[in-house]
N, C-alpha and C positions, 0 to 999 in steps of 0.2 A: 712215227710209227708207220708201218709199210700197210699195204694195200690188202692186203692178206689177212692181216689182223684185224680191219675193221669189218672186213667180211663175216668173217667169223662171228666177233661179235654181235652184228647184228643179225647173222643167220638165228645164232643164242635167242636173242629176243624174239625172233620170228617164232620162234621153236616153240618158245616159253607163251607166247601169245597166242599161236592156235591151239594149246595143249590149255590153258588156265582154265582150274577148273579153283585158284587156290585159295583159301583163306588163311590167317594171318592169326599166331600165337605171337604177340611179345612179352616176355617176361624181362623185369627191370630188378635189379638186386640194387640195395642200397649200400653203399660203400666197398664195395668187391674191389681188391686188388688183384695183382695175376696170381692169385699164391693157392695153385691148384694144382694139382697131378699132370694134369694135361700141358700145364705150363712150365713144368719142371721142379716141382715146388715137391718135395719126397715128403715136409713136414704134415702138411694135410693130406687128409682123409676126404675126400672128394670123386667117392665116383660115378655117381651119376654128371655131375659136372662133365669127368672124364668122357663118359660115353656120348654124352652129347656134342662134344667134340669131336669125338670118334664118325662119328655122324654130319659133320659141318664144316665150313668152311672159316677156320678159327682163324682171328687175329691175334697176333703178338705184340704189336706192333701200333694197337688204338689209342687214341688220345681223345679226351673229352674237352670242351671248349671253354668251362670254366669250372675251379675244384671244388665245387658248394652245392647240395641237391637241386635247388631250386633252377638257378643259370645252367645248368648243364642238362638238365632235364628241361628247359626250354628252349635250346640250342636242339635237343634232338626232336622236339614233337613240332616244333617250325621249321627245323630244317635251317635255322638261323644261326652265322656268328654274333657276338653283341656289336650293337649298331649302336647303342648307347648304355648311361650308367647303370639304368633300371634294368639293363641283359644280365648286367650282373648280380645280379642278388635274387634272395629268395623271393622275391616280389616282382619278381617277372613278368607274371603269366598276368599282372593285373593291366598291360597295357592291351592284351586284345580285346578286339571290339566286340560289344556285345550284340550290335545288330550284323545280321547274317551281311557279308561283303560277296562280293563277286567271285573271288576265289576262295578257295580252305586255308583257314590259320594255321591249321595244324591236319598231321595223319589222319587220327580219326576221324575229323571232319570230313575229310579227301573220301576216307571210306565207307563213312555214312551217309555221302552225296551218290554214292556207287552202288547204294542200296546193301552192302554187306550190315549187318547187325552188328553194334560195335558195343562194346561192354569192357568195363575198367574193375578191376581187383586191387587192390592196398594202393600205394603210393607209387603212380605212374607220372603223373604231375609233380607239385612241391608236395600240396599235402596228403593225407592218409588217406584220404577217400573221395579224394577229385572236387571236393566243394570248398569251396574260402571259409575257413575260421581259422582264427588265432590258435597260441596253442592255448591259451585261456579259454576257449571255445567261444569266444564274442566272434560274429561276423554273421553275416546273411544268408551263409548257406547254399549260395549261387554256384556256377558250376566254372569252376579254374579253367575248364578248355570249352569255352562257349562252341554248343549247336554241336559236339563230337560224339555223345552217349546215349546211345539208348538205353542203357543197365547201370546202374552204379548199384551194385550189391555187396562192399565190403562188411565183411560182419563184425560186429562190436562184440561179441559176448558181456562179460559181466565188466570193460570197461566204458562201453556208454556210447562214447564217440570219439572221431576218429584219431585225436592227437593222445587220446587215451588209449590207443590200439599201439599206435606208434612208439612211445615210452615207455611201455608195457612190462609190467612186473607180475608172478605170478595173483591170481585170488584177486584179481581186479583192480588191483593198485598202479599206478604208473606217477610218471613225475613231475607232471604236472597236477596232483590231485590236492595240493595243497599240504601235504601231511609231513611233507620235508623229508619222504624216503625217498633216497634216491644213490644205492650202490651201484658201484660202478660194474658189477657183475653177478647174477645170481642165475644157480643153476638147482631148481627143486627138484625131487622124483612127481615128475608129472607125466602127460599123452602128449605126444605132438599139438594136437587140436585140441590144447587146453592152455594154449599161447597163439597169439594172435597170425603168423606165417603158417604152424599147423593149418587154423579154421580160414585160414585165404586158399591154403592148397586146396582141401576139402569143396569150396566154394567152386573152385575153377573146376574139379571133377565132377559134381554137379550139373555146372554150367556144361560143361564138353558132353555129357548127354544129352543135354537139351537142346543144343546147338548143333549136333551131329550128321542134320540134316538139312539146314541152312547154312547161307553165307555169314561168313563171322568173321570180325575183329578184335579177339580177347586178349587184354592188356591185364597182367598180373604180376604185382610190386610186390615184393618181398620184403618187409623192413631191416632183418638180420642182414648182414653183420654187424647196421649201425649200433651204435652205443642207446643204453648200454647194453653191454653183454648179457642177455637173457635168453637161455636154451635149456629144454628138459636136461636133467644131472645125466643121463646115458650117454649124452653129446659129447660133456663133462670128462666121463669114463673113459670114453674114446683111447684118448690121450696119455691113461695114467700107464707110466713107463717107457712112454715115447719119448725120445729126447728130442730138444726143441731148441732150436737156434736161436739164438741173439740176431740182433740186426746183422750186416754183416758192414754195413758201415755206422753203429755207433754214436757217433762223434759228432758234438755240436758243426764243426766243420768252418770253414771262410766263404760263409754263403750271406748277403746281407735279405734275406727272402726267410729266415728261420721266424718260426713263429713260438710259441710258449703254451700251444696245446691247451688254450682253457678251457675248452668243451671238454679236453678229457679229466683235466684235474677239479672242475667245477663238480664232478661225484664224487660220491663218499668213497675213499679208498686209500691209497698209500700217497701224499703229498709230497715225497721226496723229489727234489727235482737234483738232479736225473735219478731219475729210479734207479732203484738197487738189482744187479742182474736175474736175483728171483722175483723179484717183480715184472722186472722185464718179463722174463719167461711165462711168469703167472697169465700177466695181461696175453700177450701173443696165443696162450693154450687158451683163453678165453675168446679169445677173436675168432682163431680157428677152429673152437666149441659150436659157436655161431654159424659159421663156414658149411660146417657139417650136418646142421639142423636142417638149417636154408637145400643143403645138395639133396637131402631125403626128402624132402616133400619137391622140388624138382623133381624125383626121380616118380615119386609117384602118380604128379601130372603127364608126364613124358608116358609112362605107361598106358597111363586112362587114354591118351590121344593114339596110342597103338593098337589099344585093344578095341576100341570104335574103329579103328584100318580110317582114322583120320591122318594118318603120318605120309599117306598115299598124296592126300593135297592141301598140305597142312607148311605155311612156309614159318619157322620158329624161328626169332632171333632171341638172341641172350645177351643182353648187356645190362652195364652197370654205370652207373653215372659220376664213379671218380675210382679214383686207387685211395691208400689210405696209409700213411706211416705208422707202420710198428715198428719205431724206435729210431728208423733210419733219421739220419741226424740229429738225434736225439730230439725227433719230434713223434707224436700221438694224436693225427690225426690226418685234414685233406689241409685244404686252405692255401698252399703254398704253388709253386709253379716249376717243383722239382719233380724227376721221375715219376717218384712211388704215389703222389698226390693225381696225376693226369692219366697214367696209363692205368686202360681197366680193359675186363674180360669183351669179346665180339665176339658172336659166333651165330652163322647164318646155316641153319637147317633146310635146304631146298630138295622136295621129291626129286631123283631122278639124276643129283647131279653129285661130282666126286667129292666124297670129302677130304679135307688136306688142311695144313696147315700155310699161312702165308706170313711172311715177312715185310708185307706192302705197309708202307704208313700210310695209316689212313685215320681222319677222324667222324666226331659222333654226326657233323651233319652229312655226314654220305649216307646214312640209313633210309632218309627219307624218300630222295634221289632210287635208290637200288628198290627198295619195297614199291614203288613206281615202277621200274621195268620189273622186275618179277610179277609184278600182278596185272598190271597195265589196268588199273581201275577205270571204270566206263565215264569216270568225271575226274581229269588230272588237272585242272586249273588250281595254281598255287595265286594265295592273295600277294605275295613278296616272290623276287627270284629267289633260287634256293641257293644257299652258300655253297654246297656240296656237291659233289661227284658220284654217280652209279659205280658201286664196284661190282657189277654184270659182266665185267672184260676177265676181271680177277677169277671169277666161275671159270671162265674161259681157259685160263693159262693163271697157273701157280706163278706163273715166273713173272707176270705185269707188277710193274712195280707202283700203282697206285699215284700218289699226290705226290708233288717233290717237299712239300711241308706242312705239319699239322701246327695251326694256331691256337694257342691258349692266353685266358686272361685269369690277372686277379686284380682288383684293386686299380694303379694306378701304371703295374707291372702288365708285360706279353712276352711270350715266350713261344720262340717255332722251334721245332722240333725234325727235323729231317734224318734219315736216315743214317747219319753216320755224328752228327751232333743236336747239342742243345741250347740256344743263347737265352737268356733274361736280361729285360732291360727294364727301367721304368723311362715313361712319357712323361716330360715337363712339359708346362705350359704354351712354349714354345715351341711344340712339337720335337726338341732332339731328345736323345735317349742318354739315359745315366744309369749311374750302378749296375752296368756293363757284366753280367759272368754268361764263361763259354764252357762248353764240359763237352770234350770228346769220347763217345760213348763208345770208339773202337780200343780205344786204352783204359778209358775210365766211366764203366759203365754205373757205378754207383754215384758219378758227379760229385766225387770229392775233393777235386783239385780246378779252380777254377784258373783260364788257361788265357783268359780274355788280351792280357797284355802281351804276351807267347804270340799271338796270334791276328797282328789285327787285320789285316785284309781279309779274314776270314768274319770277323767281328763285320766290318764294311759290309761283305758280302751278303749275310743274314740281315743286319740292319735295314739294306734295303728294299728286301721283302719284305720284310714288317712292315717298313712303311708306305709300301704300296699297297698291304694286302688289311693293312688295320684301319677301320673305319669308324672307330672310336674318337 
């Protein structure tokens, strides 16, 4: 990079440092794939999605560090790839320390040591409302991101607590309550805020009054669009007459990484494997039902922070901590280390600056890095170096191309990701790599045709990044 450019960029931060005046919206959706208006996606109905795009510096191009809520939402609030096996699983967040360290474990932290006021809504962390419990609700009730909260004000209504917010079925029921209901999709004539992401948005508007005149950090988790599919029946309505696409790849496929979707078929609903194409369809309009729920009350928080003239220094990101197969490879769900499983929504709301779309690959631990230089917090001591990269340059110039590769894991698989392809391998014991697949995403973007033996210097080439770059 020439001389010029880093000028620039850091005049950007100069700019961005004597102007901050900013406080910090994140909002986190649970299982969002790209499959929104803004991303090219005609089947949904997403437009506030849309306009916050319109507004932002959207990524197309993001990849999450592992496809399971837990890993991948500890990958983005540390700033961390997994360093080991507990990174990966929803059990993550129980290795940080609970006495205060010298640097911050995590964001909040960062920004509660900086004096902003920091406050958590639904499921920013693993669980529903930032405290350890099962979903039995056994556990101590301590707080998932030690020393990061001032507020934890998620509302229960009539389901109690918090894993009962998250399962959520109308009239106070959810799936854990013992009673063995548990459909795979229900859509009643209800209010928004008479399901649990309605009474989170309401919360957050709330909060944005009360906070309108201090420094803040509000983190607000959406549960929708996970499973199961529950949204007022109007969301439902949405849809009736719309036509709705099948996957558009199908087919179990020659991927040895296919998984059997049992979170999705473990509800009550059509056990056919592979569903029947009106099921298909059924389930996809019930995703998208979800989709849509989740985008109106986004659209109503995004209001509330304009109509306070919070949006003047108000920095918003939107992201989502996996993609989610509907149907592609005839899987129903994340878990995997393909596409539609790792890529999820980004999008960085900055007063002041152009919004556009990029192409850059970049993944979830660069957020933590970037909300660093946009706010330049008065206490930036991280307790770990950060795996990630500032995309501050990206603001800069549309055309910076970002990382040369995003890293993902599952299991005992890693998969990078670069601009023009995809490899997956698994790690034996002996450190070399097996079950080998390459998918060239300029011929074959839906990764149906695995190209590994076509191709192997190109195999070598990626291999060796992984094992430079994997610390597992």
């Amino acid at each position: 990079m020439n001389k010029f450019f880093y000028i620039c960029v850091f005049a950007l931060i100069a700019n961005i440092s004597a102007e901050n005046k900013y406080n910090v919206l994140m909002i986190c959706v649970d299982d969002l794939r790209n499959s929104l208006g803004c991303y090219g996606n005609q089947d949904v109905i997403s437009p506030n999605f849309d306009k916050l795009a319109s507004e932002s510096l959207t990524f197309d191009h993001h990849y999450v560090q592992v496809p399971t809520c837990g890993a991948s939402r500890y990958a983005l609030l540390t700033g961390q790839r997994p360093r080991n096996k507990q990174s990966l699983g929803n059990g993550a967040f129980k290795q940080l320390s609970k006495t205060q360290l010298d640097g911050a474990q995590t964001i909040p932290e960062m920004f509660k040591r900086s004096s902003y006021l920091t406050s958590v809504i639904g499921k920013v962390s693993h669980t529903a409302d930032g405290r350890h419990y099962a979903y039995n609700g056994k556990g101590d009730g301590s707080d998932e991101l030690p020393f990061a909260w001032d507020w934890k004000k998620t509302p229960f209504g009539a389901w109690k607590r918090g894993w009962g917010v998250f399962f959520a079925y109308a009239d106070g029921k959810h799936r854990e309550d013992g009673s063995g209901y548990m459909p795979r999709m229900e859509f009643k004539d209800l209010k928004d805020n008479e399901l649990p992401d309605g009474m989170n948005a309401d919360e957050a508007i709330r909060q944005l009054e009360e906070l309108k005149d201090k420094r803040f950090f509000l983190s607000l988790g959406f549960f929708k669009p996970h499973l199961p599919f529950v949204a007022p029946k109007k969301y439902w309505d949405m849809y009736e007459g719309k036509e709705i696409k099948l996957a558009p790849y199908n087919k179990k496929g020659d991927t040895k990484y296919w998984h059997k979707s049992g979170e999705f078929y473990k509800y009550q609903g059509d056990k056919t494997k592979p569903l029947s194409q009106e099921e298909q369809i059924k389930s996809r309009r019930a995703y998208y039902a979800c989709v849509s729920y989740v985008d109106a009350q986004l659209g109503k928080v995004m209001d509330k922070l304009k109509e306070l003239g919070l949006d003047k220094n108000t920095v918003v990101v939107l992201w989502s901590d996996h993609g989610w197969h509907l149907g592609d490879h005839q899987i129903w769900g994340k878990h995997n280390l393909h596409e539609q499983a790792l890529k999820s929504p980004l999008m960085f709301r900055v007063p002041g600056t152009q919004a556009k779309m990029s192409s850059a690959v970049v993944e979830t631990t660069d957020i933590y890095p970037t909300l660093i230089d946009l706010c330049q917090p008065s206490f930036s001591q991280t307790e770990n170096k950060l795996s990630g990269q500032s995309l501050v340059p990206i603001f800069n110039s549309v055309d910076t191309l970002g990382r040369d590769s995003a890293l993902s894991f599952w299991g005992k698989a890693v998969s990078l990701r670069n601009k023009n392809y995809r490899i997956i391998a698994s790690k034996g014991k002996n450190g070399e790599y097996s079950s080998i697949e390459l998918y060239d995403h300029q011929n074959d973007p839906l990764e149906s045709s695995n190209i590994a033996s076509q191709k192997p210097e190109m195999v070598d080439e990626l291999l060796k990044i992984i094992k430079k770059e994997n610390k597992l």
